[in-house]
C-alpha positions in Angstrom: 19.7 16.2 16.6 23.5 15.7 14.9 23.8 17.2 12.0 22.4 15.9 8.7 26.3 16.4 7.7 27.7 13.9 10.4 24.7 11.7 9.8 25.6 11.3 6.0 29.1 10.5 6.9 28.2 8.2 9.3 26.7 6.0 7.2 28.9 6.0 4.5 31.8 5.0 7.1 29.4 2.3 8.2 28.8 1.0 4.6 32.8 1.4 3.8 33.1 -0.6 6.6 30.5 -3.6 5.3 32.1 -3.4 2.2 36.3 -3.9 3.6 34.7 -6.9 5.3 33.2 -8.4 2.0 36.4 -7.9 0.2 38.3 -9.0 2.7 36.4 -12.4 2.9 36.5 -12.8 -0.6 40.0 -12.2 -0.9 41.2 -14.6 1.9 38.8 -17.3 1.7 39.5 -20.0 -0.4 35.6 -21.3 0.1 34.1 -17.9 -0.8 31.3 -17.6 -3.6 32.4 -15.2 -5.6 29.1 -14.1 -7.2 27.3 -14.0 -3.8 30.2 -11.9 -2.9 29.9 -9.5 -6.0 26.1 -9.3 -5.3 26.4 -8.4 -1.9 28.8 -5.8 -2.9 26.6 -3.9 -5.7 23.8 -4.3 -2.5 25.9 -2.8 -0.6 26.6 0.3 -2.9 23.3 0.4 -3.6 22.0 0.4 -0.4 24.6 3.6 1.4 23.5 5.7 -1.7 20.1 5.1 -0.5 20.6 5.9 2.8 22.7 9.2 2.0 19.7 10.3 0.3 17.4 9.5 2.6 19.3 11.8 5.3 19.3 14.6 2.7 15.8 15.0 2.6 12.4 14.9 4.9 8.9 15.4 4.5 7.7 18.1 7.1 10.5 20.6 7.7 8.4 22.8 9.7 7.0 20.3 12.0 9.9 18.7 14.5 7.9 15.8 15.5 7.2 14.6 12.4 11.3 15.5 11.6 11.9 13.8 14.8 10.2 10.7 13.7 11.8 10.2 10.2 15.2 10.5 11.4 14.3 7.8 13.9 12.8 5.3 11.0 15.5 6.0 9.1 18.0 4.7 12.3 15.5 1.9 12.8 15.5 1.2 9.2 19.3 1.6 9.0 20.3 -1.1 11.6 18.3 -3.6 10.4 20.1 -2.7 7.2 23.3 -3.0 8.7 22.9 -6.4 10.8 21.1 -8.2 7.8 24.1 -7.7 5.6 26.4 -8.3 8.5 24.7 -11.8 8.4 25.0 -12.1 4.8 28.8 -11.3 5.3 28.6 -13.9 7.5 27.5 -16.7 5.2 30.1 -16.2 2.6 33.1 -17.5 5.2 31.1 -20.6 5.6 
């Protein structure tokens, strides 16, 4: 298992990333709404502290399935994060 280090800054570079994109959309497209894009913005704030805090802590320390298991939601869980506001994203340049 990576570190619980790299794992924190992985998401945050994956959220930072999300959140250029909604900027960036918002800044250069004429057609963008402007409160979906602020939403989507606080969601996406919202969202990477979440995560960060999920990777800091687990239930069963001394038991490396269950350990196993959460870290493995919490990709699962993460994605589908990820690739719903991706779509979101999407929707504003239309």
């Amino acid at each position: 298992m990576a570190s619980r280090r790299d794992l924190k800054k992985d998401i945050v570079y994956l959220y930072s990333e999300l959140l250029t994109e909604c900027f960036t959309i918002s800044c250069l497209v004429p057609k963008c709404d402007q409160e979906k894009a602020d939403a989507l913005v606080s969601k996406i704030v919202i969202n990477s502290y979440e995560f960060v805090k999920r990777a800091g802590r687990y239930d069963a320390k001394n038991n490396p399935k269950l350990v196993k298991a959460y870290y493995k939601k919490l990709g699962e869980d993460l994605l589908q994060d990820v690739l719903s506001i991706g779509k979101e994203i999407e929707s504003l340049s239309k």
